[in-house]
Structures are given as structure tokens and as C-alpha cells.
C-alpha positions in Angstrom: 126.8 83.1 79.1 129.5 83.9 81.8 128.8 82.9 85.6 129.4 86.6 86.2 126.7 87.8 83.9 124.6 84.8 85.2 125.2 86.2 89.2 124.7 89.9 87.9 121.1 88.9 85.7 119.9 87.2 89.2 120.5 89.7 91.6 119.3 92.3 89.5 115.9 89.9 89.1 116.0 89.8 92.7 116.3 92.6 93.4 113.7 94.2 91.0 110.8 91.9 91.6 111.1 92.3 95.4 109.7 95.6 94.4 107.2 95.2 91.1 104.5 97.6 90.3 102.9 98.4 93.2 99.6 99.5 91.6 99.3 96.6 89.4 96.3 95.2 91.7 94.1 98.3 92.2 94.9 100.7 89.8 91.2 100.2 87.4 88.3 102.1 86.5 86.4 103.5 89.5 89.6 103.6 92.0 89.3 106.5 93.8 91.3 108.3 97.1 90.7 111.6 98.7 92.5 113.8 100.7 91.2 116.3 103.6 92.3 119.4 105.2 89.9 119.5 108.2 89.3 122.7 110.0 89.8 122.8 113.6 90.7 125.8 115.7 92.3 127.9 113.0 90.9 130.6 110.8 91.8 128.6 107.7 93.2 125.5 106.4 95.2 126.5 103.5 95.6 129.7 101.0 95.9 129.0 97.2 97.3 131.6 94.4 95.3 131.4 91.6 97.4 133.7 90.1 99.8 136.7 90.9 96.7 139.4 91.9 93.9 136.5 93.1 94.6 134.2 96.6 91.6 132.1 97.6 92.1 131.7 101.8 90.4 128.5 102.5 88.3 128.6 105.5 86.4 125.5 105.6 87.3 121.3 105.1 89.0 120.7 101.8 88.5 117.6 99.9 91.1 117.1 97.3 89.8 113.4 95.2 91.6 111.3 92.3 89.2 109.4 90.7 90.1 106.5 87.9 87.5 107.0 84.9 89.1 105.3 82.3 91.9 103.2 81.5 92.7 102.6 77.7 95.9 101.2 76.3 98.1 102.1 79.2 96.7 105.5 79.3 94.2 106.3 82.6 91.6 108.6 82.7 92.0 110.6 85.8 89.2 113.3 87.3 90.9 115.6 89.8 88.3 117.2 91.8 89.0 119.8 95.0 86.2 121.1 96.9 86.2 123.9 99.5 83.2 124.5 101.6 84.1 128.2 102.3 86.4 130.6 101.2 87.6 133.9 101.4 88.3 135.2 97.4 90.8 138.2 97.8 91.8 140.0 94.5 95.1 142.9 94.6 93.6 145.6 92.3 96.6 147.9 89.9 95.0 150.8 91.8 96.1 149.0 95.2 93.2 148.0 97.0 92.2 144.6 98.2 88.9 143.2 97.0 87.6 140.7 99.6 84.8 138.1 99.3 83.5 135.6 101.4 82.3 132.1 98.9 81.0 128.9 99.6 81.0 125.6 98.0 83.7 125.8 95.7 84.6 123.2 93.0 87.8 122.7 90.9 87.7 120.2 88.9 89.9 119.0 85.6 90.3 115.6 83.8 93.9 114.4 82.7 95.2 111.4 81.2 97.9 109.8 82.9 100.7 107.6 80.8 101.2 104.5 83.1 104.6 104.3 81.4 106.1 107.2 82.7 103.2 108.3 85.1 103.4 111.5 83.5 100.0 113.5 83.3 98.6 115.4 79.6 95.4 117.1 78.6 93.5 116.5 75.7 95.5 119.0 73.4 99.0 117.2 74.4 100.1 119.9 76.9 102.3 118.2 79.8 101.6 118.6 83.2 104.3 116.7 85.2 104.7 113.9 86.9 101.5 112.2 88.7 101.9 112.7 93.0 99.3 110.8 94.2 100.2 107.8 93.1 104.4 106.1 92.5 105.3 103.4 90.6 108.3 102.5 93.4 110.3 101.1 90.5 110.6 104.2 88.7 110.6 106.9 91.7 114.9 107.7 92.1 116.2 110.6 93.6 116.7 112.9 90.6 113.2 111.8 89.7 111.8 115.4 87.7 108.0 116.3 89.0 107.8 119.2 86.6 108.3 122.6 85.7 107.5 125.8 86.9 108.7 128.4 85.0 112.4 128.6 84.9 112.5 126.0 88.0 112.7 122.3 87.6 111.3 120.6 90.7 112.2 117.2 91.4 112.9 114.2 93.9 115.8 115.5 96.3 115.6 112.9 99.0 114.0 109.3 99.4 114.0 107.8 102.7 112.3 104.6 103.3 111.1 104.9 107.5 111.2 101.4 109.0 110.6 102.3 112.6 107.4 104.6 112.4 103.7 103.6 111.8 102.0 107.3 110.0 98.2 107.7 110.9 95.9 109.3 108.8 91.7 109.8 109.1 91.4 106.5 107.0 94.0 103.7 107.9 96.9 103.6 110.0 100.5 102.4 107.7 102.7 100.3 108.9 106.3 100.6 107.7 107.5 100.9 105.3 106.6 104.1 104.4 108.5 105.8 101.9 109.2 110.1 102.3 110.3 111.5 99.6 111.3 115.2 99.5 112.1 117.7 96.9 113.9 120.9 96.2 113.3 124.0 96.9 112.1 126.6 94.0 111.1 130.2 93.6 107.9 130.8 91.7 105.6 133.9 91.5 107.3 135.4 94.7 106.7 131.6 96.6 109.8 129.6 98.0 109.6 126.1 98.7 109.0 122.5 97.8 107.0 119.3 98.1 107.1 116.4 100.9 105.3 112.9 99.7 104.5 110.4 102.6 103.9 107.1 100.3 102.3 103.5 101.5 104.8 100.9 100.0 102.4 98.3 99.4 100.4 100.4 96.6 102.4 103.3 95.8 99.6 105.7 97.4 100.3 109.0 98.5 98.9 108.9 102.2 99.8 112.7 103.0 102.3 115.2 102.6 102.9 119.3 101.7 102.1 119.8 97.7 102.6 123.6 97.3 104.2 122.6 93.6 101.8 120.0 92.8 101.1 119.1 89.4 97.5 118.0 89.7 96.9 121.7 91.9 98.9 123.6 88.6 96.3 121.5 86.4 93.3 122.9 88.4 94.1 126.5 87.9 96.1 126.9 91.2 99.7 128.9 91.0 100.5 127.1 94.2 99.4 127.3 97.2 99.4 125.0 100.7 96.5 122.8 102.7 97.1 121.4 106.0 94.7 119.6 107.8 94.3 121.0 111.5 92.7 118.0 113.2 95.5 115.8 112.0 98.2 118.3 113.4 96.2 118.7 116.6 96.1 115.3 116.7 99.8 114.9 116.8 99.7 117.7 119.5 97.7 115.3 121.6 100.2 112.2 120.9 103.4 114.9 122.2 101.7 116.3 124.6 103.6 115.5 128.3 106.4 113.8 126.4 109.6 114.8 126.8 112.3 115.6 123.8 114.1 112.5 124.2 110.4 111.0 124.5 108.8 112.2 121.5 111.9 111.4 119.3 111.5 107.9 120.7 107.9 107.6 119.4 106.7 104.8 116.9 104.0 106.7 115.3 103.3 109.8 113.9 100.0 112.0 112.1 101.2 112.4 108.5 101.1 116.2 107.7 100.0 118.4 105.2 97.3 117.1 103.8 95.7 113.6 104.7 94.6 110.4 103.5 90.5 110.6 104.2 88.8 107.8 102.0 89.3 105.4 99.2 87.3 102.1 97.9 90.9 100.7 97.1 92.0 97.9 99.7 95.2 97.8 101.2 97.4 94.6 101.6 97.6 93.9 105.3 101.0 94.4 106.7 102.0 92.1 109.6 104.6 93.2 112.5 107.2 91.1 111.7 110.9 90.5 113.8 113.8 92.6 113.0 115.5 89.9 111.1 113.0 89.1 109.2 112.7 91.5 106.9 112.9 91.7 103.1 116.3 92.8 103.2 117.8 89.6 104.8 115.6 87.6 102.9 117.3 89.6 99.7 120.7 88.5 101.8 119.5 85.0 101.7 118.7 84.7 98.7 121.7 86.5 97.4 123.8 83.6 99.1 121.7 81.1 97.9 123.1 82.2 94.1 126.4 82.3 95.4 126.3 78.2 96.5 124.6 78.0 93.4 127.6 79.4 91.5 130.4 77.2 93.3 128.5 74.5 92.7 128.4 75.4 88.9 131.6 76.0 88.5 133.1 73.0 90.5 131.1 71.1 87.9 132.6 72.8 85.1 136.2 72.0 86.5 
């Protein structure tokens, strides 16, 4: 084998393992996260189109919960469950009028199986759903990266951005960085214009918050689109601005993840430590790196 293949086989080693699979450690039966959008001040936390004449305005705390059921030969079980504690169901009659009524406690719930290859999500009859948002496998996750499709609109992966310098806060943990945000396009569907933003925990490839108007696992429910944005986390990053200036607030080292919020989950998180500038994977990728390059003078001085 040629030194050059030999330098471009450890690099590429090195470079991949400093980021393997994520989810290897917690992703089993039982595994469970859910997500909140918590009422505060406002009339509602979110509005969902069920379809093109039926929009459920969501009045009370949302839970939106991925549960793990099963995991058999690289194929997961996955129960997606969101309850609303009160809602207003409005239905646009052909005749023109507006049908309004006020509902409590509602459920959606759906199971999916999730390939772990491709973390792509199917039904029981084969039907594809799209690409899994509540969980990444980092190594797979590229910009270009296609969620799914919705109607004659293909959304996918527009920007990745790894933020080093910001620790997000949800109701459940507070992430250090890194913290990968990953944004995609904007689309037109049913009259709706816009796109998803995925705030994602490094260390196990969790979604920890973000806007899912085009999610998948929403589509699989029986929801068109729609948006949920917890209130007390955005008050709560009212609070954290508040007497700040501009120059201030731009300056600050953490932020509330928006959208919707990480709430609970039995999964434990690897404990992040604050560590130096210098110190962080990326010189230690540099290190490495020149270690392979002594390496190979020392190779070929021996093969002179």
C-alpha cells in the first residue's frame, strides 16, 4: 500500500471515529424523550392543519413524546404520541362558515418503525415517511441531507452550524457546546411557507428543541403542518435580555432553545466538562494529524 493511501486511510479513521454513532449507548427499548409547549401568557401555543378545511388552535401545554418499543434487527419500534390538554377544533365549511369547537384532552398517537441504517421512518404497509428528527446519527446528517417530501417540495438540510460558544437551556438540562443547528429550506405546502430549525445535543444526537412545521413524525400523526412554541421558554429568554443592551445580548453565552423544548427523558447524558480553548477536539485532530505525518517521515526514511 502507498504511504499516501496509508496517510489518507488514517485521517479519514480519525476523523470519523472522533464522531461515531452518537446513539449507540442509549438508543434501546424503553428510551423515551418528550417535548413541551407550555402555555404562559398567550392565547395559544401553537395551531396545527389537519388538513386544508380543519386547523386545531392549541390552547393548552403540548407534550410531543418518542418512545422506543422495540428494536429488532436494526429496525426500532417507535410510538409517537402528542397530547394537547385544550383545544380550539375550527372547521372552514364549502358554504363559508366557520365551525368552532372548544376540546380537551386530545391524543395523537401513531407507531412507526425506524431503519437505524438510514434513520428513515415506514409504517407497517411500507409507506415512507421521511427522515427521523428527533434523533441524528452525526455521521450521516450533511447539508443536502433530504427530510422528506411534501408534495411537489423536497425539504432537506440547508445549513449545519456547529455553535461552540453558547450553552442552549431547556426545562430538562442545560447543553453545553457543542450544539449542532441545523436549518432547512423553505417550501410551499397547502397555502404554508416555511421550513424546519433542529437544535441537536452532540453527545447523543437528541433533538433538544427547534421549529418542526414540516416534521415528519407531525405528517405521520395526521397533521398537514402546523407550529408549537413553548411560551415559558421564550419568556424565559425575555427575562435573560431583559436590561441588556444589543451589543450585550449578542455577547451572551446562553440561550432558551425555541420552538418546542426538551421537557423529560430516562436517557442519561454524557457530562460535558468546560474545557480551554485549545483544548478542544479539533487540535487534538491537529495533533494527531501530525503525529501520522512524523510517522510517515519516519517510514519512509526507513524505506530509503
Amino acid at each position: 500500500m502507498r504511504l499516501s493511501k496509508i496517510i489518507s486511510f488514517l485521517l479519514s479513521f480519525l476523523i470519523f471515529s472522533s464522531n461515531v454513532s452518537a446513539f449507540s449507548f442509549w438508543f434501546e427499548r424503553g428510551a423515551y424523550v418528550t417535548y413541551s409547549a407550555l402555555v404562559d401568557e398567550e392565547e395559544y401555543v401553537g395551531i396545527l392543519h389537519l388538513n386544508k378545511t380543519t386547523i386545531l388552535r392549541c390552547k393548552g401545554d403540548a407534550f410531543l413524546t418518542f418512545k422506543i418499543v422495540e428494536i429488532d434487527n436494526k429496525v426500532a419500534k417507535i410510538n409517537i404520541t402528542l397530547d394537547i390538554s385544550r383545544g380550539e377544533l375550527i372547521t372552514l365549511h364549502s358554504s363559508g362558515k366557520t365551525e368552532r369547537k372548544e376540546i380537551t384532552n386530545v391524543t395523537f398517537s401513531k407507531v412507526l418503525f425506524l431503519n437505524i441504517s438510514n434513520m428513515e421512518y415506514f409504517d407497517k404497509n411500507g409507506t415512507s415517511y421521511g427522515r427521523a428528527t428527533f434523533v441524528i446519527d452525526p455521521r450521516n446528517v450533511r447539508k443536502g441531507t433530504i427530510i422528506g417530501q411534501w408534495g411537489n417540495a423536497t425539504l432537506f438540510i440547508n445549513e449545519i452550524e456547529s455553535i461552540t460558544n453558547i450553552t442552549f437551556l431547556t426545562h430538562f438540562h442545560a447543553f453545553k457546546p457543542p450544539v449542532l443547528l441545523a436549518k432547512t429550506n423553505r417550501i410551499s405546502y397547502e397555502g404554508a411557507l416555511g421550513g424546519d430549525l433542529f437544535y441537536y445535543d452532540l453527545s447523543t444526537g437528541i433533538l433538544i428543541g427547534g421549529f418542526i412545521p414540516f416534521a415528519p413524525e407531525l405528517r405521520a400523526l395526521g397533521i398537514s403542518h402546523g407550529s408549537l412554541i413553548d411560551q415559558v421558554a421564550q419568556e424565559n429568554q425575555k427575562k435573560l435580555l431583559q436590561g441588556l443592551s444589543l451589543e450585550e445580548a449578542l455577547k451572551l453565552d446562553k440561550r432558551w432553545v425555541a420552538g418546542i423544548v426538551l421537557y423529560d427523558t430516562n436517557i442519561e447524558f454524557e457530562p460535558k466538562t468546560e474545557v480551554k480553548k485549545e483544548e478542544t477536539p479539533t487540535k487534538y485532530l491537529f495533533l494527531a494529524s501530525l503525529g501520522i505525518l512524523l510517522m510517515v517521515v519516519v517510514l519512509r526514511r526507513r524505506l530509503h
